[in-house]
mmCIF file as Biopython writes it, N, C-alpha, C and O atoms, coordinates in Angstrom:
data_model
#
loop_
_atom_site.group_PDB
_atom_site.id
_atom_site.type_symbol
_atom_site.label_atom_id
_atom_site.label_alt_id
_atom_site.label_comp_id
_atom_site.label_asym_id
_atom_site.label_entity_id
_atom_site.label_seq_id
_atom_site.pdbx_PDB_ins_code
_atom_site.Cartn_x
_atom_site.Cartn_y
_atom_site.Cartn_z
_atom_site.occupancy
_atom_site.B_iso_or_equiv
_atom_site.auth_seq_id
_atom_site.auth_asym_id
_atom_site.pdbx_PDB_model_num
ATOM 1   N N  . UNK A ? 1  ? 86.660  81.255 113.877 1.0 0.0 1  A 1 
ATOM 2   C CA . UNK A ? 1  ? 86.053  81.720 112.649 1.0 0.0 1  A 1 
ATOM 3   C C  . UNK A ? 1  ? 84.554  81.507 112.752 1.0 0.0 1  A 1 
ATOM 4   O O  . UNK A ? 1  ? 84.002  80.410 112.839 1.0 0.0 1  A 1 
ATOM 5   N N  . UNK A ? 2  ? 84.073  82.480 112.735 1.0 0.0 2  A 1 
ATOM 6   C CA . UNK A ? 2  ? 82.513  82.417 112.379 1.0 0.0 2  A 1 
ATOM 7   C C  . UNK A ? 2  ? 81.837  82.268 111.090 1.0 0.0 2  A 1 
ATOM 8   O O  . UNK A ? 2  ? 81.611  83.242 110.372 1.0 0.0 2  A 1 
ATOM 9   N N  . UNK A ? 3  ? 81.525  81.128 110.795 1.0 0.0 3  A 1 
ATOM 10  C CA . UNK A ? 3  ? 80.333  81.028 108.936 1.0 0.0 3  A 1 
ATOM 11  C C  . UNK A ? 3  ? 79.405  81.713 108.892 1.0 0.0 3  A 1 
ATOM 12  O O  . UNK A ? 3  ? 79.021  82.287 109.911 1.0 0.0 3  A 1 
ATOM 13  N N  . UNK A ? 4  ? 78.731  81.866 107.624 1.0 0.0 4  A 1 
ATOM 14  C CA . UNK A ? 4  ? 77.826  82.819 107.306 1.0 0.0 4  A 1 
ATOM 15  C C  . UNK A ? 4  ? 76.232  82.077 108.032 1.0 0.0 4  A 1 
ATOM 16  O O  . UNK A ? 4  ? 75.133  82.560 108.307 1.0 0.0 4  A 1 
ATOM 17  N N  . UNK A ? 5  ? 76.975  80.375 108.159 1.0 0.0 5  A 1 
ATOM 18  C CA . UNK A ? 5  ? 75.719  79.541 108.800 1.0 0.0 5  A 1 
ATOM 19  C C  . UNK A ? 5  ? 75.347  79.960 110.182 1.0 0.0 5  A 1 
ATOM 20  O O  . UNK A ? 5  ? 74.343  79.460 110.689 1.0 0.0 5  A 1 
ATOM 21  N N  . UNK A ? 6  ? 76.361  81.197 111.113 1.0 0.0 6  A 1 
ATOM 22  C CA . UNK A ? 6  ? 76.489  80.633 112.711 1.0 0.0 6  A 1 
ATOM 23  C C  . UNK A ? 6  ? 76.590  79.731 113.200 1.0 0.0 6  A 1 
ATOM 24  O O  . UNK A ? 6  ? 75.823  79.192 113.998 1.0 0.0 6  A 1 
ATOM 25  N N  . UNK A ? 7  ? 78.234  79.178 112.533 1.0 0.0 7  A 1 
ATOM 26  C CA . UNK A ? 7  ? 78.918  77.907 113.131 1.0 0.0 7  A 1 
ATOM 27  C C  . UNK A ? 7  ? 80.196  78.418 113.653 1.0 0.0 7  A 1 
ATOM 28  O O  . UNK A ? 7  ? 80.785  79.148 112.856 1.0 0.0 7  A 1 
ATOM 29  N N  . UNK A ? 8  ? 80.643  78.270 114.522 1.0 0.0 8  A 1 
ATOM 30  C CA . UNK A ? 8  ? 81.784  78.857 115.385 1.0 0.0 8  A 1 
ATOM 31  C C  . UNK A ? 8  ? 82.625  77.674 115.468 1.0 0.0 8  A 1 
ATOM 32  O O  . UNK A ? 8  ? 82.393  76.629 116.076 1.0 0.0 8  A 1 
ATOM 33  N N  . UNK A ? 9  ? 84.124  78.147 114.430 1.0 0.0 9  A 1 
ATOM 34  C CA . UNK A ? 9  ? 85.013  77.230 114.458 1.0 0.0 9  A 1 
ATOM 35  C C  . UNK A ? 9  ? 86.605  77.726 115.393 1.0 0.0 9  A 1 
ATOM 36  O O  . UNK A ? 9  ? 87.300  78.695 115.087 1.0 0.0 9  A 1 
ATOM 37  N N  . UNK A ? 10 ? 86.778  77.113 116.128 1.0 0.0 10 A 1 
ATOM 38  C CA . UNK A ? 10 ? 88.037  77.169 116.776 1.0 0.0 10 A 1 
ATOM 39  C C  . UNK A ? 10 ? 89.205  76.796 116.169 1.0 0.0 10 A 1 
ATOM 40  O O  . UNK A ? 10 ? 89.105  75.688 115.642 1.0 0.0 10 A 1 
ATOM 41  N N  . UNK A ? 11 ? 90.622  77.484 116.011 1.0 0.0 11 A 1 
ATOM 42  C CA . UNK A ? 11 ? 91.839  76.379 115.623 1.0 0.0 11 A 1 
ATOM 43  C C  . UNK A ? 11 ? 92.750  76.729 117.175 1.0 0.0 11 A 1 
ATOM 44  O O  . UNK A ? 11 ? 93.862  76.202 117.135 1.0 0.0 11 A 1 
ATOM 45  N N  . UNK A ? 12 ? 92.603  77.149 117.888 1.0 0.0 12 A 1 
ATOM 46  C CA . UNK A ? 12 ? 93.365  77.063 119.273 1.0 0.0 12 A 1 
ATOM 47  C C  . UNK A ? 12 ? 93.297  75.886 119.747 1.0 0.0 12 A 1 
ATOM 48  O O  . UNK A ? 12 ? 92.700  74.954 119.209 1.0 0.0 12 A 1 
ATOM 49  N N  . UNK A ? 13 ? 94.078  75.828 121.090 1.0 0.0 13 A 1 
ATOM 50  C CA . UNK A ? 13 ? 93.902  75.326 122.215 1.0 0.0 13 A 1 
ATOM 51  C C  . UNK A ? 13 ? 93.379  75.946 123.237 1.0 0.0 13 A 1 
ATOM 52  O O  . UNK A ? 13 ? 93.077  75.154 124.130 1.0 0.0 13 A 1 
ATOM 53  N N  . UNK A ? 14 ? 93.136  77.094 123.487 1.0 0.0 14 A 1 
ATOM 54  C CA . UNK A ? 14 ? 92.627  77.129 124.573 1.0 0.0 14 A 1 
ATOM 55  C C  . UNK A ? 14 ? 93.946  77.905 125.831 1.0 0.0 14 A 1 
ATOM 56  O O  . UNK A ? 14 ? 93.654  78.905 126.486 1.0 0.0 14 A 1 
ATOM 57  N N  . UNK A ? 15 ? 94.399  77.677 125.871 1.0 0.0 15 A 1 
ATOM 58  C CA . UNK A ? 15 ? 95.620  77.790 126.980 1.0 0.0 15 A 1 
ATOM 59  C C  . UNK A ? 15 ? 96.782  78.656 126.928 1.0 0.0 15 A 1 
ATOM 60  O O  . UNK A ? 15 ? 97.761  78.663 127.674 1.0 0.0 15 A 1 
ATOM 61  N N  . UNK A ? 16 ? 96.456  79.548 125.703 1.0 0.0 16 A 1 
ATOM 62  C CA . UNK A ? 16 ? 97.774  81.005 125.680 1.0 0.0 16 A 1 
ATOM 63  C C  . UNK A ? 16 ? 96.288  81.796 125.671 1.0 0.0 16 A 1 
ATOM 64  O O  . UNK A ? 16 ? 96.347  82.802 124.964 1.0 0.0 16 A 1 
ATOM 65  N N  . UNK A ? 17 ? 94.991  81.585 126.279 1.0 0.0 17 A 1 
ATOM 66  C CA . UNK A ? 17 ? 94.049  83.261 126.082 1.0 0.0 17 A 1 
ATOM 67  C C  . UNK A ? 17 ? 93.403  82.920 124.702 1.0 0.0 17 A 1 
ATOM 68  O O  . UNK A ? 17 ? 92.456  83.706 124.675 1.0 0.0 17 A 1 
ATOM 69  N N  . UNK A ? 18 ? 93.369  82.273 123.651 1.0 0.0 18 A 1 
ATOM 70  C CA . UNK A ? 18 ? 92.871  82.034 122.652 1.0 0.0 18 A 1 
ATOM 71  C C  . UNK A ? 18 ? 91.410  81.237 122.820 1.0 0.0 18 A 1 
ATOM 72  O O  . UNK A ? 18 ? 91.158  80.620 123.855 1.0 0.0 18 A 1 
ATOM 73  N N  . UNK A ? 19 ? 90.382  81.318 121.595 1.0 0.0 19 A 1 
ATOM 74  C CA . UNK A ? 19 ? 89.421  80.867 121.718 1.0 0.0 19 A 1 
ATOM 75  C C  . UNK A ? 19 ? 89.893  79.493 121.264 1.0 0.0 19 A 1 
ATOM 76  O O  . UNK A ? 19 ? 90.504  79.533 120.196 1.0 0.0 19 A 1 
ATOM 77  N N  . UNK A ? 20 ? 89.762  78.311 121.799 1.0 0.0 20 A 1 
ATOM 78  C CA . UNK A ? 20 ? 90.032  76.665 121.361 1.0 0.0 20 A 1 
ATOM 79  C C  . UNK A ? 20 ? 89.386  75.770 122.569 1.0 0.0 20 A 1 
ATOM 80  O O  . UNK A ? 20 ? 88.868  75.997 123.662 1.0 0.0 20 A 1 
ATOM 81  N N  . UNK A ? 21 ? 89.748  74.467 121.658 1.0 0.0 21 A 1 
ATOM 82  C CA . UNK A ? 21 ? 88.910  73.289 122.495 1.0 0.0 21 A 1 
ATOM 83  C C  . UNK A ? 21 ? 90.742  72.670 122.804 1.0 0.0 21 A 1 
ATOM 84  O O  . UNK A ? 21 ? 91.853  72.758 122.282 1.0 0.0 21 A 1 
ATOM 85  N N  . UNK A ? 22 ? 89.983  71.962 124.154 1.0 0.0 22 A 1 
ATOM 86  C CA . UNK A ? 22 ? 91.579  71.127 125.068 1.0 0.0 22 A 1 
ATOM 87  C C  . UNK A ? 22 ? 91.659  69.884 124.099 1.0 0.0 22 A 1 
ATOM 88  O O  . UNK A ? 22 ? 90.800  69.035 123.862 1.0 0.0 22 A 1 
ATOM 89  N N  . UNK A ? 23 ? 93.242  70.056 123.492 1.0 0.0 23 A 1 
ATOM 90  C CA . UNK A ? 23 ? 93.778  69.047 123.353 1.0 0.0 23 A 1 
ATOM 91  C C  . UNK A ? 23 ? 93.816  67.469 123.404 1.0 0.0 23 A 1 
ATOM 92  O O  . UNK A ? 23 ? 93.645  66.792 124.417 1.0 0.0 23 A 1 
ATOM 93  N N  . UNK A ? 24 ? 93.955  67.218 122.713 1.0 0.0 24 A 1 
ATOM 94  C CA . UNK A ? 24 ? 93.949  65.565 123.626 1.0 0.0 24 A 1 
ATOM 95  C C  . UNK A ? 24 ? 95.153  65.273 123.660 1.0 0.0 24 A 1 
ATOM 96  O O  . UNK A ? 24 ? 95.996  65.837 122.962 1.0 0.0 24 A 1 
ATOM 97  N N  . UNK A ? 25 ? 95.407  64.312 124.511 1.0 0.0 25 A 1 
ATOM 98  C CA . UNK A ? 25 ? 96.994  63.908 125.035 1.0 0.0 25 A 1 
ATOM 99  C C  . UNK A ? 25 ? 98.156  63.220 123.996 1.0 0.0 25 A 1 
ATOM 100 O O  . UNK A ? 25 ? 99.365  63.082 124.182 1.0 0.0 25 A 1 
ATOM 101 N N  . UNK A ? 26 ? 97.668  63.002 123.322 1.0 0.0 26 A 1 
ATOM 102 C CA . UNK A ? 26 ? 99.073  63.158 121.892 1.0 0.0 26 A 1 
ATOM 103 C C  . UNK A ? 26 ? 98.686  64.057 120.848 1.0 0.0 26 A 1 
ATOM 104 O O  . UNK A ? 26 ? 98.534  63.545 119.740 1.0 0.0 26 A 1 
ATOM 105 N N  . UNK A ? 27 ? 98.514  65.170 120.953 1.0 0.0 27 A 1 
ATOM 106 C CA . UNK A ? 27 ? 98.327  66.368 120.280 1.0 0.0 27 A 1 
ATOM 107 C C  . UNK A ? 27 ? 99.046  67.761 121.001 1.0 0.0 27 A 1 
ATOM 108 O O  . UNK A ? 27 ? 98.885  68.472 121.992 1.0 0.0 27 A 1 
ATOM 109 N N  . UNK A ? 28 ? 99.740  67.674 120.083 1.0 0.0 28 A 1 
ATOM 110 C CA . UNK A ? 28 ? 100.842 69.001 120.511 1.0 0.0 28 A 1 
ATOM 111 C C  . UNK A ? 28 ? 99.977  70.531 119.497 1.0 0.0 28 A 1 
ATOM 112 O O  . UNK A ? 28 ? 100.259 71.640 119.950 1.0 0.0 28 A 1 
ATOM 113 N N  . UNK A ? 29 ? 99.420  70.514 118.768 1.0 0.0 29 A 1 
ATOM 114 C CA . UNK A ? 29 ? 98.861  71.303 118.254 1.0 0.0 29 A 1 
ATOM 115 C C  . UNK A ? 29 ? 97.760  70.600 117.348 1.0 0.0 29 A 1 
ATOM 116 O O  . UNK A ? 29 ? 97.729  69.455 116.896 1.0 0.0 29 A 1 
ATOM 117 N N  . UNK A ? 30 ? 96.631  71.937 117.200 1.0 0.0 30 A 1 
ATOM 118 C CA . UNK A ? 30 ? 95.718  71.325 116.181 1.0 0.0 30 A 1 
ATOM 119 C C  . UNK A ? 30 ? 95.756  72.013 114.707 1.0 0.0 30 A 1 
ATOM 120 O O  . UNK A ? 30 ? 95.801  73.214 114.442 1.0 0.0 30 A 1 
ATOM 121 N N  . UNK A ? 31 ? 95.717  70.684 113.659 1.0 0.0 31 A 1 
ATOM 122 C CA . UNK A ? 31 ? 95.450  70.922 112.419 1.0 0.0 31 A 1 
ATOM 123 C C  . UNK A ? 31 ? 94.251  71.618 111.431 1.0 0.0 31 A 1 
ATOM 124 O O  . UNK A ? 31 ? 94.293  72.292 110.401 1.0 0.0 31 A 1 
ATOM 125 N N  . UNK A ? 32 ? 93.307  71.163 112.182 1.0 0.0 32 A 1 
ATOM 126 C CA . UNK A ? 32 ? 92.157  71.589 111.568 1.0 0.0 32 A 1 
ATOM 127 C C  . UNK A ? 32 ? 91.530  72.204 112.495 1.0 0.0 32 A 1 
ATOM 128 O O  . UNK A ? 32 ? 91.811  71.968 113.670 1.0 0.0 32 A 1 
ATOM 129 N N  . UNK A ? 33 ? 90.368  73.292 112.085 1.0 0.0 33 A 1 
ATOM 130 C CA . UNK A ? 33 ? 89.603  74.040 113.046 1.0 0.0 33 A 1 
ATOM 131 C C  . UNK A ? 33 ? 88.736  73.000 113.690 1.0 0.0 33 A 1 
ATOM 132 O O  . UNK A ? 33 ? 88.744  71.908 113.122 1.0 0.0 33 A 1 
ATOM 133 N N  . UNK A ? 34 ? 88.187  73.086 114.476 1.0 0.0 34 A 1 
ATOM 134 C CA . UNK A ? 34 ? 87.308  72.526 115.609 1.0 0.0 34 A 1 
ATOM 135 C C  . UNK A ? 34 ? 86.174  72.588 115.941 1.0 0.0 34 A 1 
ATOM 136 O O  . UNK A ? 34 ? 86.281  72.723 117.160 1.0 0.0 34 A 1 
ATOM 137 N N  . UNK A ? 35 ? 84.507  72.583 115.580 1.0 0.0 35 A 1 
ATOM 138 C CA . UNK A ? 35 ? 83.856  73.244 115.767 1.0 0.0 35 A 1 
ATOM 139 C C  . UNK A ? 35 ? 83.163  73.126 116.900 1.0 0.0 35 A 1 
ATOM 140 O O  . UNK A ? 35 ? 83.135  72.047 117.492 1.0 0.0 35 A 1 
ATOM 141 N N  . UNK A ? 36 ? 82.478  74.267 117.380 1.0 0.0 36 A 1 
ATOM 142 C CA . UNK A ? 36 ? 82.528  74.839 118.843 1.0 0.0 36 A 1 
ATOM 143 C C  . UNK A ? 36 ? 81.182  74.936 119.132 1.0 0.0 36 A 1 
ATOM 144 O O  . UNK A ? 36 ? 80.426  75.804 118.695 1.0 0.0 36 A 1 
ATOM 145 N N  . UNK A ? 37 ? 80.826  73.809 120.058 1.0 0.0 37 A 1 
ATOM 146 C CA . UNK A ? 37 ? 79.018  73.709 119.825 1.0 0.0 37 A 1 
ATOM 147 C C  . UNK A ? 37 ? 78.196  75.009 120.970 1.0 0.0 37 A 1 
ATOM 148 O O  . UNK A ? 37 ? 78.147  74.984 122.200 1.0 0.0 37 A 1 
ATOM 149 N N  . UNK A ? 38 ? 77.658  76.002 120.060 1.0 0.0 38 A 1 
ATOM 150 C CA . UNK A ? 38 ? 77.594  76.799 121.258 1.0 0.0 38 A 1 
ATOM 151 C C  . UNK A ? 38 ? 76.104  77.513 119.988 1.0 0.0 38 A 1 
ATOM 152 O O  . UNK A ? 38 ? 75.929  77.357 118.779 1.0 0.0 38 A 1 
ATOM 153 N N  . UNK A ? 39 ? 75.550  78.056 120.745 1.0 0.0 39 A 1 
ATOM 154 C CA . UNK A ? 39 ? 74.286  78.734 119.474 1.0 0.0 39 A 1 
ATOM 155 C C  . UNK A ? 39 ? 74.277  79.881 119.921 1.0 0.0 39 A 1 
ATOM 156 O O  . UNK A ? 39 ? 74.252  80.420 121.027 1.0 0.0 39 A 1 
ATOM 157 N N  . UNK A ? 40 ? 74.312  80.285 118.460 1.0 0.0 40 A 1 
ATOM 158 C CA . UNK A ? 40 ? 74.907  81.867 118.271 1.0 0.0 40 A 1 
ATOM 159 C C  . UNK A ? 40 ? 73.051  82.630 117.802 1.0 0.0 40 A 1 
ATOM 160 O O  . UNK A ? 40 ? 72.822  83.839 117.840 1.0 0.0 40 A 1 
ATOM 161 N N  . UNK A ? 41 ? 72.293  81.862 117.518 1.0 0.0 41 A 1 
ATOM 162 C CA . UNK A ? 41 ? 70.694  82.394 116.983 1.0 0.0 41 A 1 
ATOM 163 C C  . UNK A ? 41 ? 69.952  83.054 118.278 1.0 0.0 41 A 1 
ATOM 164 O O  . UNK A ? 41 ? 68.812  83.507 118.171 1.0 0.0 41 A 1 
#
């Protein structure tokens, strides 16, 4: 999801082709979006 701020939030993992951040090792899925430090300006 992109904000109107140009903050780029992820809710993937990463690993079916989706935009997401890797897991951590007792996380079978993520709850909340993720945000994705990358500059969009």
């Amino acid at each position: 999801a992109l904000t109107e701020s140009a903050k780029l939030y992820a809710f993937g993992a990463g690993d079916k082709g989706q935009l997401g951040t890797e897991l951590l090792a007792y996380q079978s899925e993520r709850g909340n979006p993720e945000l994705v430090d990358v500059d969009l300006n």
